[in-house]
KELONU-837826 format. One record per residue: x, y, z negated of N, C-alpha, C, CB in turn; residue in three letters. Coordinates in steps of 0.2 Angstrom, whole numbers. Glycine has a CB too. Example, Ala and Ser with C-alpha at 12.3 -4.5 7.8 and 13.67 -1.06 7.14 Angstrom:
// KELONU-837826
    n.u    n.v    n.w   ca.u   ca.v   ca.w    c.u    c.v    c.w   cb.u   cb.v   cb.w  residu
     66    -28    -39     62    -22    -39     66    -16    -39     57    -22    -45     ALA
     64    -11    -35     68     -5    -36     64      0    -39     70     -3    -29     SER
// end
This chain:
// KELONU-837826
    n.u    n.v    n.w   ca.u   ca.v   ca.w    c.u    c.v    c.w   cb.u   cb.v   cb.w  residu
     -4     93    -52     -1     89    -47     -6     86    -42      4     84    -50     UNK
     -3     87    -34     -7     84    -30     -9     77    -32     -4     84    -25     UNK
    -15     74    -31    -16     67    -30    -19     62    -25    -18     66    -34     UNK
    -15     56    -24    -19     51    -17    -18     44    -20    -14     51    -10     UNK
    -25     41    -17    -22     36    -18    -18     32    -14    -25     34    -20     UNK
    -12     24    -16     -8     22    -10    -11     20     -4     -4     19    -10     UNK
    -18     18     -4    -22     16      3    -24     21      8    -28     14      2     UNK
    -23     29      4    -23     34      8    -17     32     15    -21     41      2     UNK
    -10     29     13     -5     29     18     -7     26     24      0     27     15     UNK
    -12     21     24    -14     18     30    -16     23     35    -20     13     30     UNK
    -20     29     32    -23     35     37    -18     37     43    -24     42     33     UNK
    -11     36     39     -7     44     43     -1     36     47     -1     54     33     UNK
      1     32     41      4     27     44      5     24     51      0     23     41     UNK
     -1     20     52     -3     17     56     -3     19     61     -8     15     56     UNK
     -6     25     63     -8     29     70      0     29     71    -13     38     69     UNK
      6     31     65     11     33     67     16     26     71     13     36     60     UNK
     14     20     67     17     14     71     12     12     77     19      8     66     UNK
      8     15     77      4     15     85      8     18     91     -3     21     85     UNK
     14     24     89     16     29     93     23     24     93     17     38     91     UNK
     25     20     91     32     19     90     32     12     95     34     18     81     UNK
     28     10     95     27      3    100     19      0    102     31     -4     96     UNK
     20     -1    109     12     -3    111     10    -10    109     11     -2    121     UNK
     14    -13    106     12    -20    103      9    -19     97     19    -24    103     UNK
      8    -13     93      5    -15     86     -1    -14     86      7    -12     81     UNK
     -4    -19     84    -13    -19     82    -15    -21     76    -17    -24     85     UNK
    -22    -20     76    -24    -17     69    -28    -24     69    -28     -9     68     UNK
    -30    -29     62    -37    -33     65    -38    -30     57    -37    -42     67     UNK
    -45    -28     57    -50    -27     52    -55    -32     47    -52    -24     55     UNK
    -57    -31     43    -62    -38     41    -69    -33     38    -58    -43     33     UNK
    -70    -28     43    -76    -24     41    -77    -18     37    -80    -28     38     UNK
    -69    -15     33    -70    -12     28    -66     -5     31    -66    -15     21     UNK
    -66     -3     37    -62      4     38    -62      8     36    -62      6     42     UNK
    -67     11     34    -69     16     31    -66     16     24    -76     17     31     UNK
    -65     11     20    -60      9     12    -57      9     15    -60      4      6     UNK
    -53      6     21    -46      6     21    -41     12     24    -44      1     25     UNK
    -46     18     24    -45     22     29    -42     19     38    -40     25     27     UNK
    -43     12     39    -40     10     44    -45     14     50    -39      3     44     UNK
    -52     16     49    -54     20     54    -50     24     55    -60     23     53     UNK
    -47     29     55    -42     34     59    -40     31     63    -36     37     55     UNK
    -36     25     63    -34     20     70    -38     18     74    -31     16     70     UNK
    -43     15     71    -48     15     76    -50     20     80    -52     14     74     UNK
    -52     25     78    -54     31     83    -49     32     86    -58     37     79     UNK
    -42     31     85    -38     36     90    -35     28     95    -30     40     84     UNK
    -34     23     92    -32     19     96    -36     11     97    -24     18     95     UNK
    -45     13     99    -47      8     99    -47      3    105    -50      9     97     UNK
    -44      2    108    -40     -2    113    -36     -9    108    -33      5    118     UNK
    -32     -5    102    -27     -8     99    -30    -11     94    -22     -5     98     UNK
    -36    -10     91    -40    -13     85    -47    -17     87    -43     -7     80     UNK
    -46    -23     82    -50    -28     79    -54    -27     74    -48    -33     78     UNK
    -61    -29     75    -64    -27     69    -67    -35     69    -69    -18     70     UNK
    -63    -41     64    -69    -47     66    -73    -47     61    -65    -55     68     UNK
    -76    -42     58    -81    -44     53    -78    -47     46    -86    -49     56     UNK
    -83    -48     42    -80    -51     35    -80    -57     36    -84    -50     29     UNK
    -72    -58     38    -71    -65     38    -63    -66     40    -76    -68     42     UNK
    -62    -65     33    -55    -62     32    -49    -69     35    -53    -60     21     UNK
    -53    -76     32    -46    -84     36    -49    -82     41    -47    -95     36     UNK
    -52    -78     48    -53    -80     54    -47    -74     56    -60    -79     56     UNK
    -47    -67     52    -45    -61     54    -37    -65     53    -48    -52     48     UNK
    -34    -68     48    -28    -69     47    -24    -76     54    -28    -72     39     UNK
    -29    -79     55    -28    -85     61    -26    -80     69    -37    -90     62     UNK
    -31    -75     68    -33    -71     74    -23    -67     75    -41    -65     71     UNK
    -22    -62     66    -14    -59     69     -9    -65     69    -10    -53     61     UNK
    -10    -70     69     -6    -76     68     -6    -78     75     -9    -82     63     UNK
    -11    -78     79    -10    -79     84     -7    -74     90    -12    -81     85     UNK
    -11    -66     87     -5    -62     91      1    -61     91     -6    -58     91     UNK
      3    -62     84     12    -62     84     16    -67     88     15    -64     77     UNK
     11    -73     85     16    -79     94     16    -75     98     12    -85     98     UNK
      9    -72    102     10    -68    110     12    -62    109      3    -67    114     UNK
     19    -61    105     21    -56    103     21    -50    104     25    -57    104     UNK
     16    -48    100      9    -42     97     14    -42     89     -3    -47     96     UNK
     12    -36     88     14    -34     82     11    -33     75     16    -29     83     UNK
      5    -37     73     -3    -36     71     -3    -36     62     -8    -43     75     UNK
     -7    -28     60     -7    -25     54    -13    -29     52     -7    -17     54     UNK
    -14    -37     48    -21    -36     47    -20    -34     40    -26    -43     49     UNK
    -31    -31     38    -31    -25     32    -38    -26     29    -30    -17     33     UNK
    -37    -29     24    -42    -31     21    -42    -30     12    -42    -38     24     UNK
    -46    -29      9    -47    -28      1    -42    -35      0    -57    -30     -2     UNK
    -39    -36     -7    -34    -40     -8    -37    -45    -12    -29    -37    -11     UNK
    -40    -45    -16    -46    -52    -16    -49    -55    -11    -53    -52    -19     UNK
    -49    -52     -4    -53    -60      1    -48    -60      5    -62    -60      7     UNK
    -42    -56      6    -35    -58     10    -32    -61      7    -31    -54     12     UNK
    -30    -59      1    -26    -64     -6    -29    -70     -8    -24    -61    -12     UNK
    -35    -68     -9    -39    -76    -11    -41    -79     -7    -44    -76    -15     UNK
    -46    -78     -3    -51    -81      3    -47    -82      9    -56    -76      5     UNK
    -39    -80     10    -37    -82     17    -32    -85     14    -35    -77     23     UNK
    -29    -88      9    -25    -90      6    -21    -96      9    -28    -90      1     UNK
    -24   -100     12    -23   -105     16    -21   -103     20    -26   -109     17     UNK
    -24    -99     24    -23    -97     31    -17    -94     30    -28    -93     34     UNK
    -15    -89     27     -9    -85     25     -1    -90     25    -12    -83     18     UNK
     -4    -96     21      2   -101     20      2   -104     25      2   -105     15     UNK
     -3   -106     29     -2   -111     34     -1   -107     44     -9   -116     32     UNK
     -3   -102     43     -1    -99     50      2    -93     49     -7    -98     55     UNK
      4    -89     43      9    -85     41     15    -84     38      8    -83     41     UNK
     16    -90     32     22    -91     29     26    -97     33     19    -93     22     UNK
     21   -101     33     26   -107     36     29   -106     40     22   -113     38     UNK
     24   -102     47     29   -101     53     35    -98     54     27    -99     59     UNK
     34    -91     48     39    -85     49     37    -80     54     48    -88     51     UNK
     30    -77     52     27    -75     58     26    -69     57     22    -78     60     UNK
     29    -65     60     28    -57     62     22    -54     57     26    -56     70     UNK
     18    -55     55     11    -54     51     13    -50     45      6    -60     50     UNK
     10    -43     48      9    -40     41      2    -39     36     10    -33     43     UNK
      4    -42     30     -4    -42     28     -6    -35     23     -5    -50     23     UNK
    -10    -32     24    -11    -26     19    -16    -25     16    -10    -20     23     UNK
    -15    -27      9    -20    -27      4    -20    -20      0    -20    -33      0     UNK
    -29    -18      0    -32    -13     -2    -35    -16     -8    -37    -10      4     UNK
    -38    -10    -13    -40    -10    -19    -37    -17    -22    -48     -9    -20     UNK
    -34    -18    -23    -29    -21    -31    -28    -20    -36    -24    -23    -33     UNK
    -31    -24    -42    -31    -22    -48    -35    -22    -50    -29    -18    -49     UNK
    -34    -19    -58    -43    -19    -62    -43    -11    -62    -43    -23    -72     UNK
    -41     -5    -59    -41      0    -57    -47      1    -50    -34      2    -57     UNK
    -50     -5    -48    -54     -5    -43    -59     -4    -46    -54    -11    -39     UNK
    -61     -4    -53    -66      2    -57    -72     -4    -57    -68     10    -51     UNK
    -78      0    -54    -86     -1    -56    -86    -11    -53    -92      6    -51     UNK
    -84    -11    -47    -84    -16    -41    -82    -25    -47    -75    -12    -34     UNK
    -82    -24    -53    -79    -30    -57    -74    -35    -54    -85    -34    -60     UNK
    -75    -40    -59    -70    -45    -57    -69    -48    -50    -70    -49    -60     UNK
    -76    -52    -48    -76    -53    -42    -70    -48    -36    -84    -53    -40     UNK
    -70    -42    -36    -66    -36    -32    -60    -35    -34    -69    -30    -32     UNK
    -60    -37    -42    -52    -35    -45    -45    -41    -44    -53    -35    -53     UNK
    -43    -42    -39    -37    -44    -38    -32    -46    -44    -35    -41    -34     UNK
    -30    -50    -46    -27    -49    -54    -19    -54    -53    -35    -52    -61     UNK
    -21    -60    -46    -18    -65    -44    -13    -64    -39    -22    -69    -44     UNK
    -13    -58    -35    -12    -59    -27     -4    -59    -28    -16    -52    -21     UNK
     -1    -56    -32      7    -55    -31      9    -64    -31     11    -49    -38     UNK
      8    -66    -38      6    -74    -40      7    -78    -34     -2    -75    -43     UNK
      1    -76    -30     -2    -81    -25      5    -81    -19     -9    -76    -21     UNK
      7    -73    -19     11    -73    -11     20    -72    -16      7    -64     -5     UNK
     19    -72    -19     28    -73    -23     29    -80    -20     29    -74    -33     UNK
     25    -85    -22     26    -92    -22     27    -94    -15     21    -96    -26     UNK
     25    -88     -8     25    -95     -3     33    -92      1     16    -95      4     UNK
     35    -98      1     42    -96      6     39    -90     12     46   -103     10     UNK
     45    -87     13     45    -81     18     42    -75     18     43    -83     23     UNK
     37    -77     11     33    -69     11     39    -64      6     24    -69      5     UNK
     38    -58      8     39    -53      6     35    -50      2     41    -49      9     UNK
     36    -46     -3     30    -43     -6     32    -38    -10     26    -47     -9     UNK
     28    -32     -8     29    -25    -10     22    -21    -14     30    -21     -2     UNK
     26    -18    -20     20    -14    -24     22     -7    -24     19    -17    -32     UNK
     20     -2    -19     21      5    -18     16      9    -23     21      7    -11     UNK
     22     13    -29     20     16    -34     13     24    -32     26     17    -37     UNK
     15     27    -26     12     33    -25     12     33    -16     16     40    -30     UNK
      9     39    -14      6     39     -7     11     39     -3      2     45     -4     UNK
     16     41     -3     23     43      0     28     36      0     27     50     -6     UNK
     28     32     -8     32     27     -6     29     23      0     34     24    -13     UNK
     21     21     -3     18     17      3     18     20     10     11     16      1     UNK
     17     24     14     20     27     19     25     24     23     21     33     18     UNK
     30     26     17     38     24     20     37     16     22     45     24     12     UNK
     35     12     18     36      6     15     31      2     24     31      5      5     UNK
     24      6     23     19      2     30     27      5     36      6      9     33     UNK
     27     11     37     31     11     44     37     11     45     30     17     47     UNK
     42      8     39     46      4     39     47     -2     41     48      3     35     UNK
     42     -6     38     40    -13     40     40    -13     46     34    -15     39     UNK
     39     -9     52     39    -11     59     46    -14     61     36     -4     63     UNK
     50    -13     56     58    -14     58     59    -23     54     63     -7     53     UNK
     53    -24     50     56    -31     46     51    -33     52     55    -35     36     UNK
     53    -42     54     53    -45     59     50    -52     55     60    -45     62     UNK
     47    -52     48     44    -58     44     38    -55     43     47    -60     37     UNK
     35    -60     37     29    -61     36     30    -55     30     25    -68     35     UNK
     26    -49     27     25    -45     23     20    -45     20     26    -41     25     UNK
     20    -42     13     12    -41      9     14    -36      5      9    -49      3     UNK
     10    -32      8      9    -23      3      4    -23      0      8    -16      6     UNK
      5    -22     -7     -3    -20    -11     -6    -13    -11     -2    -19    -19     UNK
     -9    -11    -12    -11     -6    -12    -19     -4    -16    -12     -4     -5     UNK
    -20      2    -18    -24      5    -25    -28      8    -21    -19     10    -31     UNK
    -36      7    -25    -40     13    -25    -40     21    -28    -46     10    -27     UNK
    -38     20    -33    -36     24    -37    -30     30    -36    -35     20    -43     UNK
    -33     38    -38    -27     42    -35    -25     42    -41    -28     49    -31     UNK
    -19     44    -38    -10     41    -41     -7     52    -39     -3     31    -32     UNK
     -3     51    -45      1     59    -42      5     55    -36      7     66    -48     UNK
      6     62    -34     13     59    -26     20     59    -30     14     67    -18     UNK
     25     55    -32     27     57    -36     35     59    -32     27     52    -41     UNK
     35     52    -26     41     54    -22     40     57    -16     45     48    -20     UNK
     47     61    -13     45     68     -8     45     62     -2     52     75     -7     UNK
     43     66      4     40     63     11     50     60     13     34     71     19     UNK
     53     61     11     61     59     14     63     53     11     68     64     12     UNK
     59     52      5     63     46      3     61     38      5     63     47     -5     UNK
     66     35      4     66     28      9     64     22      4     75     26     14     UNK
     60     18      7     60     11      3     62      5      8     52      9      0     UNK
     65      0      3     64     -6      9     64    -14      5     70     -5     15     UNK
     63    -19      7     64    -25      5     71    -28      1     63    -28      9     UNK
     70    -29     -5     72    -30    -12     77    -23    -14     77    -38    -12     UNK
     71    -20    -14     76    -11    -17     72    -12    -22     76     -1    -13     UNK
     75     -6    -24     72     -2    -33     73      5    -34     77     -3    -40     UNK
     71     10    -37     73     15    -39     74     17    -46     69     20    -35     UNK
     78     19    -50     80     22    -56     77     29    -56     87     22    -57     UNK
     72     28    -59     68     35    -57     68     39    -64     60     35    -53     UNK
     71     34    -70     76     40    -76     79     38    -79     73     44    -81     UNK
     85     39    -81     91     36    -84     89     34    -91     96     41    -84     UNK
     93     31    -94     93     28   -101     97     24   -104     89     26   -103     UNK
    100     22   -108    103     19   -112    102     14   -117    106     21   -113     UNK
     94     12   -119     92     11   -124     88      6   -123     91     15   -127     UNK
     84      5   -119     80      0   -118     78      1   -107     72      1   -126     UNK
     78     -4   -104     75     -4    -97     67     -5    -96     80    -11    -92     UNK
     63      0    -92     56     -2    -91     57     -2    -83     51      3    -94     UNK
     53     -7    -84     54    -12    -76     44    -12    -75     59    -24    -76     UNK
     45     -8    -68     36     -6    -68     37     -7    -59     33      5    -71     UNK
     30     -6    -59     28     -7    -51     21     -4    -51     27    -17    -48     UNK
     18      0    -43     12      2    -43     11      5    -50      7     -4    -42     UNK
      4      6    -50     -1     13    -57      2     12    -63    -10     11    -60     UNK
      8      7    -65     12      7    -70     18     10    -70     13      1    -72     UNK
     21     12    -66     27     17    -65     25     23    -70     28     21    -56     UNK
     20     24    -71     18     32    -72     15     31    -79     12     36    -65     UNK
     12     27    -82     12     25    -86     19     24    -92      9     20    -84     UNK
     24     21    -89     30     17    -91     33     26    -91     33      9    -83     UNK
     32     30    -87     36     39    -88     33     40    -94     34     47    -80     UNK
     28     39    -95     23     43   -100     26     39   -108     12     41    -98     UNK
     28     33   -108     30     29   -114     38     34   -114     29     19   -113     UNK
     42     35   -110     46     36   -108     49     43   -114     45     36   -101     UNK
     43     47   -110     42     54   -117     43     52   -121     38     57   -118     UNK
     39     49   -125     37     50   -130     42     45   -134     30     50   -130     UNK
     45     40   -133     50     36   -135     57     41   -134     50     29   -131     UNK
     58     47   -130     63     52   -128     64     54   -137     61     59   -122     UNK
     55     58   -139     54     61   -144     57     55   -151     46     64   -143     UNK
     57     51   -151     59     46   -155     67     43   -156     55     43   -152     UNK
     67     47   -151     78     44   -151     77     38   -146     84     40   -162     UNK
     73     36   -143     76     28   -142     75     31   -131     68     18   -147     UNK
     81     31   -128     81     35   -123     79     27   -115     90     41   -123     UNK
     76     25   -113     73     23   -109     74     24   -101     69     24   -111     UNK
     78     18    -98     78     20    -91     72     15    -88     86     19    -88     UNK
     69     18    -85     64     17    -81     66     16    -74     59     22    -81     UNK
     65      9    -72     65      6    -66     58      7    -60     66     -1    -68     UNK
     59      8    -53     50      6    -49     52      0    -46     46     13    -41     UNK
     50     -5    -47     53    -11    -44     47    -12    -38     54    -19    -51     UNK
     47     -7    -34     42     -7    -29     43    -15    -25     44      1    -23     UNK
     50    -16    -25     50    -24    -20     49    -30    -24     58    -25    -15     UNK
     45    -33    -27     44    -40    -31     46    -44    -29     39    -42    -34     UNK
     47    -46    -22     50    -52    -18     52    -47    -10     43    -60    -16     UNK
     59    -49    -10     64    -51    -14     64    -45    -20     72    -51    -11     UNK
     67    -48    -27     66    -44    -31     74    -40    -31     62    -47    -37     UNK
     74    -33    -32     82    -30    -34     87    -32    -42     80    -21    -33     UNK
     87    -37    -41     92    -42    -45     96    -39    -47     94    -47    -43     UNK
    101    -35    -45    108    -32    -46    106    -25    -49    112    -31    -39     UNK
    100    -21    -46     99    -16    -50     95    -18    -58     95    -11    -46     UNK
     93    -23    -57     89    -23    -66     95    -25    -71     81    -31    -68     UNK
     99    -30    -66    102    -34    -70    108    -28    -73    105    -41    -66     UNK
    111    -22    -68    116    -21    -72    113    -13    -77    123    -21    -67     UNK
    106    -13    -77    101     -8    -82    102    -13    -88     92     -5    -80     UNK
     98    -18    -87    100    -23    -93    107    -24    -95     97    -29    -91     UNK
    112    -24    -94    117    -26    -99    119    -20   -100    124    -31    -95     UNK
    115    -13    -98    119     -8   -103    116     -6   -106    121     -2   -101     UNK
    106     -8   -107    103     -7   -112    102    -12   -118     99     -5   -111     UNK
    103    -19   -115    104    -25   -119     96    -25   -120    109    -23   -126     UNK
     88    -24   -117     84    -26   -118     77    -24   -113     84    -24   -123     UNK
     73    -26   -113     68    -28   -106     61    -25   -107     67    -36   -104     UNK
     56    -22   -104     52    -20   -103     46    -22    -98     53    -14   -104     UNK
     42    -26    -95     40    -24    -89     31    -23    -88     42    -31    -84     UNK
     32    -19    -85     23    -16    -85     21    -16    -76     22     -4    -90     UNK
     16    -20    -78     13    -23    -71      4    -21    -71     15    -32    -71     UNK
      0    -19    -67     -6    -21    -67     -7    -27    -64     -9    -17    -64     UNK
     -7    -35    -66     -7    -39    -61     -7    -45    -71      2    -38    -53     UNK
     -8    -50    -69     -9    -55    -75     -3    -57    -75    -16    -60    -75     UNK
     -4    -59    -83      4    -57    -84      9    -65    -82      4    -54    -94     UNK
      6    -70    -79      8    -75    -75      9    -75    -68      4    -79    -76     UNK
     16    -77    -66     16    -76    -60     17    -69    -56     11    -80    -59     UNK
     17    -64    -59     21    -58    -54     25    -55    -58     15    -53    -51     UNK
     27    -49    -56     33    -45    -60     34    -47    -66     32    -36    -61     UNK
     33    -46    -70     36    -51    -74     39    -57    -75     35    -51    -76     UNK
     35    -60    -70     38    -68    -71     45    -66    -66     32    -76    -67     UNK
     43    -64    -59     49    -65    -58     57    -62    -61     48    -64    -53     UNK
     55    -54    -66     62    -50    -70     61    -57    -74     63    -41    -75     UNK
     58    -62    -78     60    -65    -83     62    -71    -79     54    -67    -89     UNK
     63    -73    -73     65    -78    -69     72    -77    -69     62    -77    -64     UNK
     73    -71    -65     80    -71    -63     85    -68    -71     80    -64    -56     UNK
     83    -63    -75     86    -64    -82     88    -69    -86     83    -61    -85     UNK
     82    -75    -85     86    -80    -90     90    -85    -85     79    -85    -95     UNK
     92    -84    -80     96    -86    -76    103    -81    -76     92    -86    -69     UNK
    101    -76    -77    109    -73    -77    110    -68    -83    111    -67    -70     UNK
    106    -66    -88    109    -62    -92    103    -61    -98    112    -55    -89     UNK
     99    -66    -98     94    -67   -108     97    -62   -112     95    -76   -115     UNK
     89    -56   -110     90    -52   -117     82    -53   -120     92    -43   -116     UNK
     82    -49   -127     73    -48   -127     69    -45   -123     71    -45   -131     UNK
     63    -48   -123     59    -46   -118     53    -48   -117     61    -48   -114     UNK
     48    -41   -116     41    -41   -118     39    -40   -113     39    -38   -123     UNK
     31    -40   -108     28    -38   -103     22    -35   -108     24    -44    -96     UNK
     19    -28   -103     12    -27   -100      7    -27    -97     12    -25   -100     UNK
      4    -32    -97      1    -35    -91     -7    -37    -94      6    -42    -87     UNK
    -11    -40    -89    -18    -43    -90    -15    -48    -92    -24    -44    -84     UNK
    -18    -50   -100    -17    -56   -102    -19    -64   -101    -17    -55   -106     UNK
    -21    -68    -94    -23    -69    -91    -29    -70    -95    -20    -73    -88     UNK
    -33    -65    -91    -42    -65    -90    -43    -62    -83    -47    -59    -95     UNK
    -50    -63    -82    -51    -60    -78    -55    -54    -78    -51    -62    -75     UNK
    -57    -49    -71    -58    -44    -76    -65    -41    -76    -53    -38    -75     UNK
    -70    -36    -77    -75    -33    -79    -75    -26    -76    -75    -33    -87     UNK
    -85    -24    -76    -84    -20    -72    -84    -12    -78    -90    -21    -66     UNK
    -82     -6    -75    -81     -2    -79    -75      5    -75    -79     -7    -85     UNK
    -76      8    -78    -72     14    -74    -64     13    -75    -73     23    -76     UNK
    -59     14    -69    -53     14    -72    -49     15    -77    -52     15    -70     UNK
    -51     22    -81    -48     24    -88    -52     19    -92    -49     33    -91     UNK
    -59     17    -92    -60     13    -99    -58      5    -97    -69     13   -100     UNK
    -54      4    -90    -52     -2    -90    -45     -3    -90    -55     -5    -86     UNK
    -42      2    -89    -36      2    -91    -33      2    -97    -34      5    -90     UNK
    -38      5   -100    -39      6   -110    -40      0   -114    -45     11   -112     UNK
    -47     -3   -107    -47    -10   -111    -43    -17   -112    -52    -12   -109     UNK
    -40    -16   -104    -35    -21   -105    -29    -19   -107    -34    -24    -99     UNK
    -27    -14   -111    -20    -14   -112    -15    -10   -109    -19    -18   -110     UNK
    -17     -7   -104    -12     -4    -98    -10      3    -99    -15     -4    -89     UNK
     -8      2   -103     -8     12   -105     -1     11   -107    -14     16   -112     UNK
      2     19   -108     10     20   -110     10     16   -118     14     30   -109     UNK
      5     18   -120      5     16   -130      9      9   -128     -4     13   -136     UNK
      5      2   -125      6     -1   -125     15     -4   -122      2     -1   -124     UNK
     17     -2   -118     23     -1   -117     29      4   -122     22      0   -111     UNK
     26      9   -126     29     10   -132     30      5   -138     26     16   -133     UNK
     24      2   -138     23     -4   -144     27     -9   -140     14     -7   -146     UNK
     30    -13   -135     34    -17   -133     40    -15   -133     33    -19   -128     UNK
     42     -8   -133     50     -6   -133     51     -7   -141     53      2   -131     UNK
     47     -6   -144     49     -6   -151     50    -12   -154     44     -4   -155     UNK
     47    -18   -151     49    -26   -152     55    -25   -149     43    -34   -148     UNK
     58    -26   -143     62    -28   -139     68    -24   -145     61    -25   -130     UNK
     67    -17   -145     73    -13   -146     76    -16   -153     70     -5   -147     UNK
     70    -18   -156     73    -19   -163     78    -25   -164     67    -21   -167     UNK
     78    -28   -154     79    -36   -158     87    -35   -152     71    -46   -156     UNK
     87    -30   -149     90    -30   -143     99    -33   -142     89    -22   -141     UNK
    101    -36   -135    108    -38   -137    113    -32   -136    111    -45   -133     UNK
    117    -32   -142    122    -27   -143    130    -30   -137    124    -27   -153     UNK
// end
């Protein structure tokens, strides 16, 4: 099976919402070449910023082109845009309700050798909490695609994650994403797994092997975590009577918190995450750190087994 990773989608993306309106620009924090955001550059450098590493200045900078109503992609690694512009984020792009798309590259502890300083473990956490943000975890090359040149249609502030790591392509180039969706991407009756990003595919792999076990598993891609799709978990949950959620992201403050948010508000069942158990993380290749922290299908097979045992009938 082919494979990409979802930062790959900035390549083909961008250039594409370059053709769709002369208002969209790119501002950079020095990392084109990881963001593939060079492709746009070389094709529309008229329309790109490159202000160096210096990610509160790059976020002040699209903040002010959307007032002068400019359309502006800024793209930067998700530790100095999620962490290091963080203020700036809340204060000249949440607060206002400002057109700014923010697009974070390598998140996660799948960012490999680069350790914790590079590994983003907080960012969903960070941008769940501020009013007006959106925020999007696209599982493979194709959903992220949809998701960057869709956005040219939301008219808020937006925060896409995005992976170093190649991912198979799982969904075809037709299919649509958008803010507070979901996809059911396999049925079941027995227990719901609620995944996002490098854990979709993980959460299929637990999926098997619990098939081979009688206990049959519908697997959620909760690609949109704010808003989150509430109606689709909630009514997998009252037919399977139990909860799963596998996240790369610590296990406070993102996908999970928010399915354990909105469940013990409308429908408490059991319920267990897979996530970084808030540490932070280490340097090392992505299979040994995925292994190390936990993130594997075992581990989400060992959580259905709690949940299933205790599940409401």
């Amino acid at each position: 099976m082919e494979r990409k990773s979802t930062r790959e989608a900035l390549k083909d993306a961008l250039p594409e919402l370059a053709g769709l309106d002369e208002g969209v620009v790119v501002i950079d924090a020095d990392v084109a070449s990881s963001t593939y955001v060079k492709t746009f550059a070389e094709e529309f450098p008229d329309r790109y910023y490159n202000v160096g590493i210096a990610e509160q200045n790059m976020v002040e900078v699209a903040s002010g082109m959307a007032l002068g109503g400019m359309k502006p992609y800024a793209v930067a690694f998700s530790s100095f845009l999620a962490g290091r512009a963080y203020d700036q984020i809340r204060c000249c792009v949440a607060m206002p309700d400002l057109n700014v798309k923010l697009i974070a590259t390598h998140a996660g502890i799948t960012v490999g050798e680069d350790g914790g300083t590079h590994q983003m473990l907080e960012d969903l956490a960070l941008m769940r909490v501020l009013p007006n943000m959106t925020v999007m975890v696209p599982a493979d090359y194709w959903s992220a695609r949809d998701l960057i040149v869709s956005s040219f249609k939301y008219d808020k502030p937006l925060y896409i994650r995005l992976g170093r790591m190649d991912v198979p392509l799982f969904y075809s180039p037709k299919e649509e994403f958008k803010p507070g969706g979901g996809k059911i991407v396999r049925e079941g009756r027995d227990v719901t797994v609620v995944a996002c990003g490098i854990m979709l595919f993980e959460a299929l792999k637990a999926a098997e092997i619990l098939a081979r076990q009688g206990i049959e598993a519908e697997v959620i891609d909760c690609y949109s975590v704010k808003p989150l799709p509430e109606d689709l978990i909630q009514s997998s949950v009252r037919r399977t009577g139990c909860c799963v959620v596998a996240e790369e992201h610590n296990q406070v403050g993102g996908l999970y918190g928010a399915v354990a948010e909105s469940l013990g508000m409308s429908y408490p069942v059991p319920l267990r995450f897979v996530a970084i158990r808030d540490r932070f993380g280490e340097s090392g290749t992505p299979v040994e750190l995925q292994e190390y922290y936990s993130l594997t299908h075992r581990e989400i097979v060992g959580a259905v087994a709690q949940v299933w045992a205790t599940r409401r009938r």
